[in-house]
N, CA, C and O atoms as a MOPAC input file, in Angstrom:
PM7 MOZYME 1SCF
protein

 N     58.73500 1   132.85900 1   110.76000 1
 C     60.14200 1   133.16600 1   110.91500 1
 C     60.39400 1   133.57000 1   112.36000 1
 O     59.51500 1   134.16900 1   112.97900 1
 N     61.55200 1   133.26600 1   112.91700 1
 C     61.89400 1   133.79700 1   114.15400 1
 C     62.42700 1   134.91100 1   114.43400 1
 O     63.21600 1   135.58800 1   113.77500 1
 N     61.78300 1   135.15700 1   115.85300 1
 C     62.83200 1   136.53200 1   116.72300 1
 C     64.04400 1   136.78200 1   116.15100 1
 O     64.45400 1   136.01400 1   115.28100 1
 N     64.60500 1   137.60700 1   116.44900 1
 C     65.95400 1   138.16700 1   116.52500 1
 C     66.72900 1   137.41800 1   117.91400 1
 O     67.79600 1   136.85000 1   118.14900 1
 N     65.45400 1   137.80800 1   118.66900 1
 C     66.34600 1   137.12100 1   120.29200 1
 C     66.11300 1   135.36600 1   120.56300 1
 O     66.42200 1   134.72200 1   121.56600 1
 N     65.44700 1   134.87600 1   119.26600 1
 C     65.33200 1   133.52800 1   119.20100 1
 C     66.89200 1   132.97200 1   119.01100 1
 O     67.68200 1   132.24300 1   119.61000 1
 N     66.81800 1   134.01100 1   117.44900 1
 C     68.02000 1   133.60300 1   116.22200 1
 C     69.51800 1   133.52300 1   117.33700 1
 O     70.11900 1   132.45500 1   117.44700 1
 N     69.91400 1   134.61100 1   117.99400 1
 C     70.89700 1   134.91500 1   119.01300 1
 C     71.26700 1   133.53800 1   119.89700 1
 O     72.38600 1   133.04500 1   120.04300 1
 N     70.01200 1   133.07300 1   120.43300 1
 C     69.90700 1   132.41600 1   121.51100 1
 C     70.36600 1   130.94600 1   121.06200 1
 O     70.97000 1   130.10200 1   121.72500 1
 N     69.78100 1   130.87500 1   119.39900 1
 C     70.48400 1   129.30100 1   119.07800 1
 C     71.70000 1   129.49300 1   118.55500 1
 O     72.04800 1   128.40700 1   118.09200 1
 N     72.78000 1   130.53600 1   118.32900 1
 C     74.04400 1   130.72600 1   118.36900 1
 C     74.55500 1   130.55100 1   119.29200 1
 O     75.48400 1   129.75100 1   119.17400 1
 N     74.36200 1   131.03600 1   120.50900 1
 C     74.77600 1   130.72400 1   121.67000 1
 C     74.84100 1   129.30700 1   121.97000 1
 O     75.81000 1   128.79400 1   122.53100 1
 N     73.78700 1   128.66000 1   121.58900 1
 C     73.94000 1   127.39100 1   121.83400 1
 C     75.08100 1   126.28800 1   121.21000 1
 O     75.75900 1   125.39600 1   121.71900 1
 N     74.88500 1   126.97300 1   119.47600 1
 C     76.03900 1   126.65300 1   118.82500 1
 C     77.49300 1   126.58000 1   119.36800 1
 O     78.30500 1   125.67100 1   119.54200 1
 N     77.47600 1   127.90800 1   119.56100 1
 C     79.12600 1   128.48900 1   120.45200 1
 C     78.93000 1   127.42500 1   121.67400 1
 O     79.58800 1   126.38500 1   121.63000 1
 N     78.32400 1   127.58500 1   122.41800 1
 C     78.37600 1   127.04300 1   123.51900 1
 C     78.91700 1   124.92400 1   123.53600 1
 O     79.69300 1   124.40600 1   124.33900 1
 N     78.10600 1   124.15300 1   122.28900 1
 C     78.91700 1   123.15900 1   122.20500 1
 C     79.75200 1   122.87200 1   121.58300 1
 O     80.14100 1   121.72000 1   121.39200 1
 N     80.33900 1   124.16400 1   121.00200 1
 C     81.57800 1   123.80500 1   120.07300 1
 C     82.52900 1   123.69200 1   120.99800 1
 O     83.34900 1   122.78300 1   121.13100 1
 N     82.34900 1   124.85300 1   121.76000 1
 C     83.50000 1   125.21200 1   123.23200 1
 C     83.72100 1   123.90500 1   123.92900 1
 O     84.70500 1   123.65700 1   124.62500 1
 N     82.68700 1   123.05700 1   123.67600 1
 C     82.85200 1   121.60600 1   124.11000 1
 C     83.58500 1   120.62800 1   123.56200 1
 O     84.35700 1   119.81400 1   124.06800 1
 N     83.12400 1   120.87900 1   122.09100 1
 C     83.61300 1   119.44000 1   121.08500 1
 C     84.93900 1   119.58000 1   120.81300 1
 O     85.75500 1   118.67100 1   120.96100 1
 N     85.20600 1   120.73300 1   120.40300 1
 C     86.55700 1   121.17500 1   119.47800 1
 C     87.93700 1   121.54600 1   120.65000 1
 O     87.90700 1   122.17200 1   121.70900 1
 N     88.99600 1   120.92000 1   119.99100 1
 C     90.42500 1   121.09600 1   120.71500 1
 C     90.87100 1   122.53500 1   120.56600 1
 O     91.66800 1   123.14500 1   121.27900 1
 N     90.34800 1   122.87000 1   119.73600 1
 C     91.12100 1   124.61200 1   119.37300 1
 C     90.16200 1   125.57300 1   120.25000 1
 O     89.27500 1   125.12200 1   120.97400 1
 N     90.45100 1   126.99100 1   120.09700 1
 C     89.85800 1   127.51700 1   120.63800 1
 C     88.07400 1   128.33000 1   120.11100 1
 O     88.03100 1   128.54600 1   118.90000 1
 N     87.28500 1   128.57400 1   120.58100 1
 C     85.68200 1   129.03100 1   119.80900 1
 C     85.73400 1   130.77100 1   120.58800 1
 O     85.35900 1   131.08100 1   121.71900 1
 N     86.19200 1   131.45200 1   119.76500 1
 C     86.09700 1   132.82200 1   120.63700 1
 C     84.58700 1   133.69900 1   119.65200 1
 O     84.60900 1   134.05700 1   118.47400 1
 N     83.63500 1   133.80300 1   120.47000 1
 C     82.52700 1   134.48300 1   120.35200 1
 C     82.65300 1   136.09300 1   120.86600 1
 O     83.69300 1   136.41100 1   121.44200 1
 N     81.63000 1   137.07400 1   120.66700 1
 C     81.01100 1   138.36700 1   121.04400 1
 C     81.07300 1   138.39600 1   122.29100 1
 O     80.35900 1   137.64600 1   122.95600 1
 N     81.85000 1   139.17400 1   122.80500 1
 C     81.94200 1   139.02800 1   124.39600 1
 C     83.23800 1   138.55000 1   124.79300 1
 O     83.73200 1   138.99800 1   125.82800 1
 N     83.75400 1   137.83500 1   124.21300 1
 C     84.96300 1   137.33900 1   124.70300 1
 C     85.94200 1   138.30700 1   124.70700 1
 O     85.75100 1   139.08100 1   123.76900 1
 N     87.15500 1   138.66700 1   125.53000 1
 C     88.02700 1   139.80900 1   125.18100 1
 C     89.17400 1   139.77900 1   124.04600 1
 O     89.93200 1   140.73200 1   123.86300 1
 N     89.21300 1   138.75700 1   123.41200 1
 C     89.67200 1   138.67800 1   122.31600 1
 C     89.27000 1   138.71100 1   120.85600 1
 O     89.96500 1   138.65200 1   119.84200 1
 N     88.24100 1   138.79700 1   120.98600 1
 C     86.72400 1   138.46100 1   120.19900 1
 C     87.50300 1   139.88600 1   118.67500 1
 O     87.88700 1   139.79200 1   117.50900 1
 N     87.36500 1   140.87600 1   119.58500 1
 C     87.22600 1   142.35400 1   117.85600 1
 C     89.07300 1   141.69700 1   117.19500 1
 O     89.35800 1   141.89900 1   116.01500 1
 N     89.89400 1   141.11100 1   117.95100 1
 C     91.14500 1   141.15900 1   117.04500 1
 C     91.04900 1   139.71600 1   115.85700 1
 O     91.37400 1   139.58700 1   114.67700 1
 N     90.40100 1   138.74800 1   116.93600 1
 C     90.40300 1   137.57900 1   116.56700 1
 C     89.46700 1   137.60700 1   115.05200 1
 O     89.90800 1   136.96700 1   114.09700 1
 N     88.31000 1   138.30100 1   114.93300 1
 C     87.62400 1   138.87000 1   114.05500 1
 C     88.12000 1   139.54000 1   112.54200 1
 O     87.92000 1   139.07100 1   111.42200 1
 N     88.73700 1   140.62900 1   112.86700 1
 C     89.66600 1   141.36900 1   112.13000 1
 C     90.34600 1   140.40800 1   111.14700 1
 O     90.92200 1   139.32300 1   111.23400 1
 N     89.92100 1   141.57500 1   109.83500 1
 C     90.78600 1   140.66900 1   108.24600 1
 C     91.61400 1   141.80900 1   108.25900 1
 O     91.72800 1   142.85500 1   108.89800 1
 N     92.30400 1   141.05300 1   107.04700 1
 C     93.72200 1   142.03100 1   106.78800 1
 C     93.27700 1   142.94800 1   105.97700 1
 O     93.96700 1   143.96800 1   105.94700 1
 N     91.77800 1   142.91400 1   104.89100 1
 C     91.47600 1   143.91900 1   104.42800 1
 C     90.38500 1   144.97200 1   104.55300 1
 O     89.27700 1   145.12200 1   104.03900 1
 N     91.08600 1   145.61200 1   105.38600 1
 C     89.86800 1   146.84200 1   106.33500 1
 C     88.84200 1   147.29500 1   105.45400 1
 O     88.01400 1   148.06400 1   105.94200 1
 N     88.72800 1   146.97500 1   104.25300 1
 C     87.23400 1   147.32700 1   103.84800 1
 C     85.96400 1   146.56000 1   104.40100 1
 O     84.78100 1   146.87600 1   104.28200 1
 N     86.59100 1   145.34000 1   105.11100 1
 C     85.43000 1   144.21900 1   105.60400 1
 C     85.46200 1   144.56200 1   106.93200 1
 O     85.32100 1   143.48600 1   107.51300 1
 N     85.57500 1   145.51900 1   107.83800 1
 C     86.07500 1   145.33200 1   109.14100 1
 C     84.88000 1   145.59500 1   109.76400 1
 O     84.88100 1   145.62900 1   110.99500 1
 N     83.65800 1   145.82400 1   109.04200 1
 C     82.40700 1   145.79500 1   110.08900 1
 C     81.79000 1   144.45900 1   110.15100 1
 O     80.73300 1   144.34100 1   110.77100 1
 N     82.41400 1   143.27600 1   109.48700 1
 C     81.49700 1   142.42700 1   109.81800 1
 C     81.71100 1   141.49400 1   111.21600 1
 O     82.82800 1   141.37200 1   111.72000 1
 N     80.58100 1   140.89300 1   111.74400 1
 C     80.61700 1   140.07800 1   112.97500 1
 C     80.29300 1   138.98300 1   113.09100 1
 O     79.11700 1   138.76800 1   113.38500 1
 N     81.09400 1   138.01100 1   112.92800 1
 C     81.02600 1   136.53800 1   112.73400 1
 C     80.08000 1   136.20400 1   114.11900 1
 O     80.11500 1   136.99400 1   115.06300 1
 N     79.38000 1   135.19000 1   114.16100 1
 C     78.97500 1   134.88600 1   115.10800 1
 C     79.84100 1   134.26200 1   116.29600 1
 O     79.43800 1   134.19100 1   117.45700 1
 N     81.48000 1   133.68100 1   115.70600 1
 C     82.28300 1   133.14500 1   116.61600 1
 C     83.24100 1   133.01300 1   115.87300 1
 O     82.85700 1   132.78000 1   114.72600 1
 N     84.56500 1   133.05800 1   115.99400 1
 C     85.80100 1   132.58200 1   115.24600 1
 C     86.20600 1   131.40800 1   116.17900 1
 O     86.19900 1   131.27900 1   117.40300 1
 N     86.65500 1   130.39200 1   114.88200 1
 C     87.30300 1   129.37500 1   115.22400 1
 C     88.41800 1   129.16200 1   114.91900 1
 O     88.85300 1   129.43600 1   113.80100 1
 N     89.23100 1   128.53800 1   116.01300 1
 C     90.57100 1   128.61700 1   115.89600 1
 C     90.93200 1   126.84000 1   115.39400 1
 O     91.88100 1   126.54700 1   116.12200 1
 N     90.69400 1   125.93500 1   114.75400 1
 C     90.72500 1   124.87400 1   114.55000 1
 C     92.09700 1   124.54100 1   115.31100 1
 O     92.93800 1   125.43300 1   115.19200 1
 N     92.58000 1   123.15200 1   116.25900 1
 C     93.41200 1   122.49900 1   116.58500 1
 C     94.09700 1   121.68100 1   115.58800 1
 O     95.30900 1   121.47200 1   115.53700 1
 N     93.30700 1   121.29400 1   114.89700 1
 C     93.99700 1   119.73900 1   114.08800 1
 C     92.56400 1   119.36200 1   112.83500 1
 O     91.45600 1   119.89500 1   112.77600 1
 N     93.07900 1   118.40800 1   112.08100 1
 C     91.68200 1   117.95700 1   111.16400 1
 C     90.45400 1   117.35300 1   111.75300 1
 O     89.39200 1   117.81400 1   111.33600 1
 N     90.40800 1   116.49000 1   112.56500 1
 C     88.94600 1   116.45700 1   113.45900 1
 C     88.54800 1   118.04500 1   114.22000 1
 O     87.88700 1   117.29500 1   114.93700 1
 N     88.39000 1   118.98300 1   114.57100 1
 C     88.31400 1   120.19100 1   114.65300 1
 C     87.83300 1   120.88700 1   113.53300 1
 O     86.66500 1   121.24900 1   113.67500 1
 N     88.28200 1   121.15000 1   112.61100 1
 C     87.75200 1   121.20200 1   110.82900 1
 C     86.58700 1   120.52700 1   110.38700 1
 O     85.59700 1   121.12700 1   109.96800 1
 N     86.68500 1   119.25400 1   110.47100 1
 C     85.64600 1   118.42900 1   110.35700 1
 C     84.00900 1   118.53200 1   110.90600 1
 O     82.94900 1   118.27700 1   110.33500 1
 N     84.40800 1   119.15800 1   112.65000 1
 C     83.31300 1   119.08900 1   113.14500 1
 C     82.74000 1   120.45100 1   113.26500 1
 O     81.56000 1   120.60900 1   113.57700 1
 N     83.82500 1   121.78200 1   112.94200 1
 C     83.53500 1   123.19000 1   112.49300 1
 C     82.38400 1   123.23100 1   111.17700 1
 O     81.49000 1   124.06900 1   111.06300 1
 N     82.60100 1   122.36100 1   110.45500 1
 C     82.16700 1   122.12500 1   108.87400 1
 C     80.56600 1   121.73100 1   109.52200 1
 O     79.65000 1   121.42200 1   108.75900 1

C-alpha cells in the first residue's frame, strides 16, 4: 500500500489535468476559494475535504469528471 505523500501527490496530478481538460472550473486545497466552494448546506458534514470541487461547464465536463 502507499504513502500518504504518494496518495497526495497522485491527486495533484488528478487536479492538475482536470484544470486542463474541463471548461468549468477544478478548485482544489489551496486555492482561495477552496473552504466556501467545499461547504454543504448541512453543517453537520462541514469537516469533510474533497480532494477538489468541480464546477462542471456543460455535459462533456460531467462526462469527463465521471
Amino acid at each position: 500500500m502507499g504513502s500518504v505523500e504518494s496518495a497526495s501527490t497522485g491527486f495533484e496530478d488528478v487536479v492538475a489535468e482536470l484544470r486542463v481538460e474541463l471548461a468549468g472550473a477544478v478548485i482544489a486545497p489551496g486555492d482561495a476559494e477552496y473552504d466556501e466552494a467545499r461547504r454543504v448546506w448541512n453543517g453537520m458534514f462541514d469537516e469533510r475535504l474533497p480532494a477538489a470541487v468541480l464546477r462542471c461547464a456543460d455535459e462533456e465536463d460531467v462526462r469527463r469528471a465521471v
